[in-house]
C-alpha positions in Angstrom: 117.1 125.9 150.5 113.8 125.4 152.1 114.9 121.9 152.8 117.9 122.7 154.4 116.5 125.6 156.6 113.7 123.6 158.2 114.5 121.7 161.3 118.2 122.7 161.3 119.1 124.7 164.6 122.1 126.2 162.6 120.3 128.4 160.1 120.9 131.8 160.1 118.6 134.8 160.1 119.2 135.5 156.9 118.4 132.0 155.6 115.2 132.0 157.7 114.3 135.3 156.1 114.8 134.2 152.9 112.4 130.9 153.3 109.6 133.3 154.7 110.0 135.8 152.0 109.6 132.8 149.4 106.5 131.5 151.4 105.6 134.9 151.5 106.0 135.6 147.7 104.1 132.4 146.7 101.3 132.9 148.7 101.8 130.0 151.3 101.4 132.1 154.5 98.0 133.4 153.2 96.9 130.0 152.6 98.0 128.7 155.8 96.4 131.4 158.0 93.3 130.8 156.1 93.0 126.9 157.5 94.2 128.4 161.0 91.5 130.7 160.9 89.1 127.7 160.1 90.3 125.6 162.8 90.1 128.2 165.6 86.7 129.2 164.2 86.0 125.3 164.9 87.7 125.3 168.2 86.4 128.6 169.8 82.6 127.4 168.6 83.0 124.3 170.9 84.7 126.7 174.0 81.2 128.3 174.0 79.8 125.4 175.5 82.0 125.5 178.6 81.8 128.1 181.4 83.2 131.1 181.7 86.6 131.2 183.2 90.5 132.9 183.1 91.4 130.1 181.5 88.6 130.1 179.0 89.2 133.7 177.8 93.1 133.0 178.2 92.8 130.3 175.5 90.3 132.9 173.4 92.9 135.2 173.6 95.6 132.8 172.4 93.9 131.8 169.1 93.9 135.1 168.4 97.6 135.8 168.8 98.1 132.6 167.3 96.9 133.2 164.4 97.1 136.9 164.0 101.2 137.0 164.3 103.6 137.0 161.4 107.0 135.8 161.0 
């Protein structure tokens, strides 16, 4: 099921729903906004070295949203 979902632009809602409720039941979304959180830590640490600017905060802003959204 998985399988077929992914990549196919003919699933339906309901088979998408179902693949996020399986990641969700096994614990994969947890695990993979953990790493996400690592990585942005990582990336927003090196945006402090640059000036502030719109598109500095913009890009603050978007690993928030990023990572903070849910399926």
């Amino acid at each position: 099921m998985i399988l077929k979902v992914f990549g196919s632009k003919n699933a339906s809602n309901a088979e998408i729903r179902t693949v996020v409720d399986i990641f969700t039941n096994i614990g994969v979304d947890n695990d993979v906004r953990k790493m996400a959180r690592f990585y942005t830590s990582k990336a927003l640490d090196i945006l402090k070295l640059y000036n502030d600017s719109k598109a500095k905060y913009a890009l603050q802003l978007l690993t928030d949203f990023i990572v903070e959204r849910t399926l």
